[in-house]
Backbone as a printed PyTorch tensor [residue, N CA C, xyz], in Angstrom:
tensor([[[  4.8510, -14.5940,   6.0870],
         [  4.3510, -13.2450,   6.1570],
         [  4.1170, -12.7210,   4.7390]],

        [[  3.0090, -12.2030,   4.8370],
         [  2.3080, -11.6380,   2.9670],
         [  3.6020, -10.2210,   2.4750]],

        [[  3.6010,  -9.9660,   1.5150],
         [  4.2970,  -9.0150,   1.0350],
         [  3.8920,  -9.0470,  -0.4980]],

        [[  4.0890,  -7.8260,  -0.5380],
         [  3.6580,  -7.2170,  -1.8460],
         [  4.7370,  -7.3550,  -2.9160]],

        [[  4.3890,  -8.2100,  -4.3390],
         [  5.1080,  -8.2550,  -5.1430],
         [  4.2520,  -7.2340,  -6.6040]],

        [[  6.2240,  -6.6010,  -7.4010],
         [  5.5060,  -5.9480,  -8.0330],
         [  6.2710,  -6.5400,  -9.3000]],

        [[  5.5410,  -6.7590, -10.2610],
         [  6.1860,  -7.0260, -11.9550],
         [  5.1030,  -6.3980, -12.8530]],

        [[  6.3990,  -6.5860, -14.5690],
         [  5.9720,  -6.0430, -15.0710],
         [  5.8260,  -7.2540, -16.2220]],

        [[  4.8580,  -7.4320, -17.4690],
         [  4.4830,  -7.9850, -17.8660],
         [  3.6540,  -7.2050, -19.7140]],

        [[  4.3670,  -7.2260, -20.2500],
         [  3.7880,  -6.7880, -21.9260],
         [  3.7800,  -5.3220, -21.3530]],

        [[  4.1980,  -4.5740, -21.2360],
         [  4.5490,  -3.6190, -20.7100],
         [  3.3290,  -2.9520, -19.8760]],

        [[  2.8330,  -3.7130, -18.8660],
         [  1.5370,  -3.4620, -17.9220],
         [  2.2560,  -3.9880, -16.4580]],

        [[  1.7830,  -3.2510, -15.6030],
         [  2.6070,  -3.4120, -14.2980],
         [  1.4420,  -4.1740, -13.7480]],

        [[  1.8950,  -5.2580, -12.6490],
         [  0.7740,  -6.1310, -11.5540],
         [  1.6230,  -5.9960, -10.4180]],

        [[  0.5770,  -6.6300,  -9.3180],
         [  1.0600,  -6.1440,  -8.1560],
         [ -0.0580,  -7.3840,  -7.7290]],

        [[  0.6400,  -8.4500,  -6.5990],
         [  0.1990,  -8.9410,  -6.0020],
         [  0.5200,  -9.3690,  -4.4630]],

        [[  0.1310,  -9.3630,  -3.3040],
         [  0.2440, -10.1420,  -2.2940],
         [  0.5990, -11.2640,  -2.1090]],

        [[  1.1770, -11.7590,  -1.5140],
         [  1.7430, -13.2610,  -1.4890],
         [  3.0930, -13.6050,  -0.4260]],

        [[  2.4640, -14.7940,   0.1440],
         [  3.2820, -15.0630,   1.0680],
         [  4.5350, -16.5650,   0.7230]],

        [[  4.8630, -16.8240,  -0.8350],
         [  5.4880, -17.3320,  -1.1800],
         [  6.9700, -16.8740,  -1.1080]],

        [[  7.5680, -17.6040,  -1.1950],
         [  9.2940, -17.1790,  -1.1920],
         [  9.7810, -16.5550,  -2.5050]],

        [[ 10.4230, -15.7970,  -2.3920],
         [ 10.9310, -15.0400,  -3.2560],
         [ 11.5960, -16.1950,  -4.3940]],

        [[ 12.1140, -17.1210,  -4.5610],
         [ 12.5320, -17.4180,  -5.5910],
         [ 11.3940, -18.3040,  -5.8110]],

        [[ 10.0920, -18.9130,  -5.1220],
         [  8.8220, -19.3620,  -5.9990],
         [  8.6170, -18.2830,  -6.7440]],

        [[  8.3870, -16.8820,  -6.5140],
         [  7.8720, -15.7090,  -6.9430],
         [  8.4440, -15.5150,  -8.1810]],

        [[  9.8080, -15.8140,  -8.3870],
         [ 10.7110, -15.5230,  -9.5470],
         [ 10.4720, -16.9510, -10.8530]],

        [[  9.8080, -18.2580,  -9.9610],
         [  9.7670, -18.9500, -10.8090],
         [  8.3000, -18.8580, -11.7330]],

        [[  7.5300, -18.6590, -10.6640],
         [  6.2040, -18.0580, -11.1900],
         [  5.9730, -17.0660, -12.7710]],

        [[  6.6930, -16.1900, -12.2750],
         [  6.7450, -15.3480, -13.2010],
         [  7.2320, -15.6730, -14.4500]],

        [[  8.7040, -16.2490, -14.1570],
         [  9.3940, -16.8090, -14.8340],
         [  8.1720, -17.9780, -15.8510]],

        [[  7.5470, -19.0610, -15.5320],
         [  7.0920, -19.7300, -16.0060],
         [  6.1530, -18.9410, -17.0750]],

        [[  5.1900, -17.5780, -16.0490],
         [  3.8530, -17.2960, -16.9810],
         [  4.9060, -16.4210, -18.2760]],

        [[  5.6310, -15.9530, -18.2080],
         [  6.6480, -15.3220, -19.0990],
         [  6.2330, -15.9110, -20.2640]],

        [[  7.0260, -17.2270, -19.9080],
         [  7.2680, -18.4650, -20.7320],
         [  5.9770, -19.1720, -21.7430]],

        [[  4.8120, -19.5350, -20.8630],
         [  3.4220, -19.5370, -21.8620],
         [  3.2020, -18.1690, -22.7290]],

        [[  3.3360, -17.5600, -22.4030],
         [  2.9400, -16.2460, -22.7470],
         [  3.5750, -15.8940, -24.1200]],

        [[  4.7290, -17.0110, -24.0080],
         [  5.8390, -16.1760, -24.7720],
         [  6.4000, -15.0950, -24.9680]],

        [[  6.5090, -14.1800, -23.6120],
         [  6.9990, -13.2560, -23.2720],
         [  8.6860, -13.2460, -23.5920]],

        [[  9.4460, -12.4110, -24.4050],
         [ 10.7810, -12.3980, -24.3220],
         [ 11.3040, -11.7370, -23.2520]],

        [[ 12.6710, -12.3760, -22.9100],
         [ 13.0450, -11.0290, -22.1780],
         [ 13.2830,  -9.5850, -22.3460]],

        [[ 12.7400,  -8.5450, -21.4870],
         [ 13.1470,  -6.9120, -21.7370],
         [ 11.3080,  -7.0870, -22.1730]],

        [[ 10.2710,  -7.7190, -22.5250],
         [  9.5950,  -7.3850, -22.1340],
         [  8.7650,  -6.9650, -23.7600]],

        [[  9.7530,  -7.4960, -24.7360],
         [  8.7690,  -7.5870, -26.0660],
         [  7.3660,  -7.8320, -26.3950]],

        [[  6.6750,  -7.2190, -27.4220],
         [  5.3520,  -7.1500, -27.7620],
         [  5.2210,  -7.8760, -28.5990]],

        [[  3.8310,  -8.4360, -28.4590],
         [  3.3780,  -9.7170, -29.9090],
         [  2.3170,  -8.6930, -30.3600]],

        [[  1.9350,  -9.0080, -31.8720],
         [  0.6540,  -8.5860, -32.0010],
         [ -0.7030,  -8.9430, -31.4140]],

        [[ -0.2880,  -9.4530, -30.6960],
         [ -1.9680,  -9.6540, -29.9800],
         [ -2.0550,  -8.7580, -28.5930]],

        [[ -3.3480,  -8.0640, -28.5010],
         [ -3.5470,  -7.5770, -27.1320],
         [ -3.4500,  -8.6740, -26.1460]],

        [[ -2.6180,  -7.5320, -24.8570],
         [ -2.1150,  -8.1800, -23.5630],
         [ -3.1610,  -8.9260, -23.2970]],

        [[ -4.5340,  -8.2930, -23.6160],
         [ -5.2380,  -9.2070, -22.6540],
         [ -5.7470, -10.1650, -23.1050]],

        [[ -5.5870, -10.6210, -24.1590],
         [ -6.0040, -12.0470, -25.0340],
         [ -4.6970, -12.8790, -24.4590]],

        [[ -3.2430, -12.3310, -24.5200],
         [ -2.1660, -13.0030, -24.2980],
         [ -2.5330, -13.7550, -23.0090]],

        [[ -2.8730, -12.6810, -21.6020],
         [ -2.8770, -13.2050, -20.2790],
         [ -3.9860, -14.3630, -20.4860]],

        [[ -4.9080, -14.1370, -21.2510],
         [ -5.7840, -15.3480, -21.3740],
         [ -5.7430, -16.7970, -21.9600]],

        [[ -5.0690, -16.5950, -23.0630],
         [ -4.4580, -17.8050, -23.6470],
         [ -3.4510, -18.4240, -22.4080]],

        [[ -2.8430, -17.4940, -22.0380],
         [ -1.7410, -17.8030, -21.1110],
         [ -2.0640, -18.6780, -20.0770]],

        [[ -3.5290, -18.1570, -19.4850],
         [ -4.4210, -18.9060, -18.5060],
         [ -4.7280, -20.5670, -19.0270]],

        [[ -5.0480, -20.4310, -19.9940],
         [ -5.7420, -21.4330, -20.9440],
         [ -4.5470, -22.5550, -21.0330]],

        [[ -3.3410, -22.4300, -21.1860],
         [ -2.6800, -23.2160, -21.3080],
         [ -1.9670, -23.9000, -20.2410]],

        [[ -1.7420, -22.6140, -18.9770],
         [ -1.1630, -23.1480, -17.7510],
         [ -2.4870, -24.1140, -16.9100]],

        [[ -3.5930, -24.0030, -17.2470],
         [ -4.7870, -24.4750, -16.7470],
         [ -4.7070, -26.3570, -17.7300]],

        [[ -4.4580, -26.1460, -18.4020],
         [ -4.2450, -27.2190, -19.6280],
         [ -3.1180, -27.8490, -19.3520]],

        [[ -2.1090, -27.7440, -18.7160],
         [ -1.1850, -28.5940, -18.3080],
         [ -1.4860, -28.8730, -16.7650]],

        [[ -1.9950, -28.1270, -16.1440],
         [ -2.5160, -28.5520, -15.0730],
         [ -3.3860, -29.9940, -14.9020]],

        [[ -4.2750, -29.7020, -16.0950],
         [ -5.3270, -31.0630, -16.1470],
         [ -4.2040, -32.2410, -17.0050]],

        [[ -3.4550, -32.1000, -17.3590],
         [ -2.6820, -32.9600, -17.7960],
         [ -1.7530, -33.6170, -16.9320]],

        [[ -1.3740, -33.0590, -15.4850],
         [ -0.5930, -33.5310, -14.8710],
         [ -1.3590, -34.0790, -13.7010]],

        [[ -2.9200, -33.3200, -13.8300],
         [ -3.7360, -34.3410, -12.5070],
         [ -4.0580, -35.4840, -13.4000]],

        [[ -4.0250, -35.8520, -14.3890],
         [ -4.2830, -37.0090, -15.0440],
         [ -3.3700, -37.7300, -14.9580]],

        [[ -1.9900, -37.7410, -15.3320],
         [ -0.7940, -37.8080, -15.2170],
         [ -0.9520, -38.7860, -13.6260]],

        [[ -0.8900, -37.6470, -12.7670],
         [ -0.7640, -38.1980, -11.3960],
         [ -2.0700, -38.9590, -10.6540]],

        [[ -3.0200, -38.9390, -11.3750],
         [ -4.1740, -40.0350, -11.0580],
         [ -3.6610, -41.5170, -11.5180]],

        [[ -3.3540, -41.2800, -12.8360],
         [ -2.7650, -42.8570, -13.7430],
         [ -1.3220, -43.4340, -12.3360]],

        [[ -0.3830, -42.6020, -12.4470],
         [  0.8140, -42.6010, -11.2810],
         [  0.2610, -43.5970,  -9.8460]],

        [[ -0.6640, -42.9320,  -9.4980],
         [ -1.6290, -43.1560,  -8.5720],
         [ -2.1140, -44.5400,  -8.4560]],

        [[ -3.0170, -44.7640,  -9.6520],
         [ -3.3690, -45.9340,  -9.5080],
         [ -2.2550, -47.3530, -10.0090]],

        [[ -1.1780, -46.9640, -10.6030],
         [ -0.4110, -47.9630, -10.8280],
         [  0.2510, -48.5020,  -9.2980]],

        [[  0.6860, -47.0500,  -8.6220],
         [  1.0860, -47.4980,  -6.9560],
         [  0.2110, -48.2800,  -6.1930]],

        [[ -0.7900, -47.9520,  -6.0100],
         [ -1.8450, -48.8470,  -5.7030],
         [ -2.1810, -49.8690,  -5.9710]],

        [[ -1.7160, -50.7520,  -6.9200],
         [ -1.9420, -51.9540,  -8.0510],
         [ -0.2990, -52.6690,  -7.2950]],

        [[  0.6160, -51.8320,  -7.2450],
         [  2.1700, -52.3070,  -6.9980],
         [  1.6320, -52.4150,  -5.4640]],

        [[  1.6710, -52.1100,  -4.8800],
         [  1.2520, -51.8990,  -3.5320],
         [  0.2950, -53.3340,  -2.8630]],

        [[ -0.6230, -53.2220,  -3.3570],
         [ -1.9890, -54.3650,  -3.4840],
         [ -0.9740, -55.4290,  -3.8810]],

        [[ -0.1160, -55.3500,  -5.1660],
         [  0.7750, -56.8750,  -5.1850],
         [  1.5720, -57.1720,  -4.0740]],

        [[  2.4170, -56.1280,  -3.2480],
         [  3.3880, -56.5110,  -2.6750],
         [  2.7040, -57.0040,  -1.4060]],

        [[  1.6630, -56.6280,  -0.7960],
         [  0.9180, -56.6980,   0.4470],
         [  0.3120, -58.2190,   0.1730]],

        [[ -0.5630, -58.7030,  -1.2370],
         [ -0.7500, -59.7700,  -1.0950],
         [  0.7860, -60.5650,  -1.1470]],

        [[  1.6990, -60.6930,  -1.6320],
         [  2.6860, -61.4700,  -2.0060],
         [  3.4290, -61.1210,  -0.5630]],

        [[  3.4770, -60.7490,   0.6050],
         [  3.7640, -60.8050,   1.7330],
         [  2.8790, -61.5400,   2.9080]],

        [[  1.8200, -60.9760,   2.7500],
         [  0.6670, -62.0910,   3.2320],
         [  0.6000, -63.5000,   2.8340]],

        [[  0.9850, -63.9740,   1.8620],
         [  0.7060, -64.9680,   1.5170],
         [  2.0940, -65.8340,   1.6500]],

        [[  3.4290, -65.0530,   1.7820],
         [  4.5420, -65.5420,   2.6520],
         [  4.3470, -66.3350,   3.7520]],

        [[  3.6570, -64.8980,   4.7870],
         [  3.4140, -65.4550,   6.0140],
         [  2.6120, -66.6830,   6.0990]],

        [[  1.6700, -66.6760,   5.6310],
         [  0.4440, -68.0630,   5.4750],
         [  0.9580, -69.2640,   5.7150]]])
């Protein structure tokens, strides 16, 4: 069921919908905090918020493509292990 979450962020309030569990919600945040380099209580950098939320984007988007790469390589090594064990069982039976 959707529910309205509210935080605060470089001292700018958001508000989103979402039907995630409350402690995804806390990790979420928790994480963009973290790119952001947000301290806790909610400290200011010199850069405007809204360059921050963007870089912020930029980087959580950037580990993203790093971990579908990540898990493509993952991917095809299982597939390679897999393909060995299937021939090296087949060829048991033979």
């Amino acid at each position: 069921m959707e529910r309205l979450v509210h935080f605060e962020l470089f001292s700018q309030e958001f508000s989103f919908y979402t039907d995630a569990t409350e402690e995804d919600v806390e990790l979420i945040i928790k994480m963009v905090r973290s790119e952001l380099g947000e301290e806790e209580g909610g400290k200011r950098t010199p850069l405007p918020s809204n360059k921050m939320l963007v870089l912020g984007c930029l980087k959580i988007a950037a580990r993203l493509i790093q971990l579908e790469k990540e898990f493509g390589a993952f991917r095809t090594d299982q597939d390679a292990s897999i393909d060995k064990l299937i021939n090296k069982v087949s060829s048991s039976i033979d």
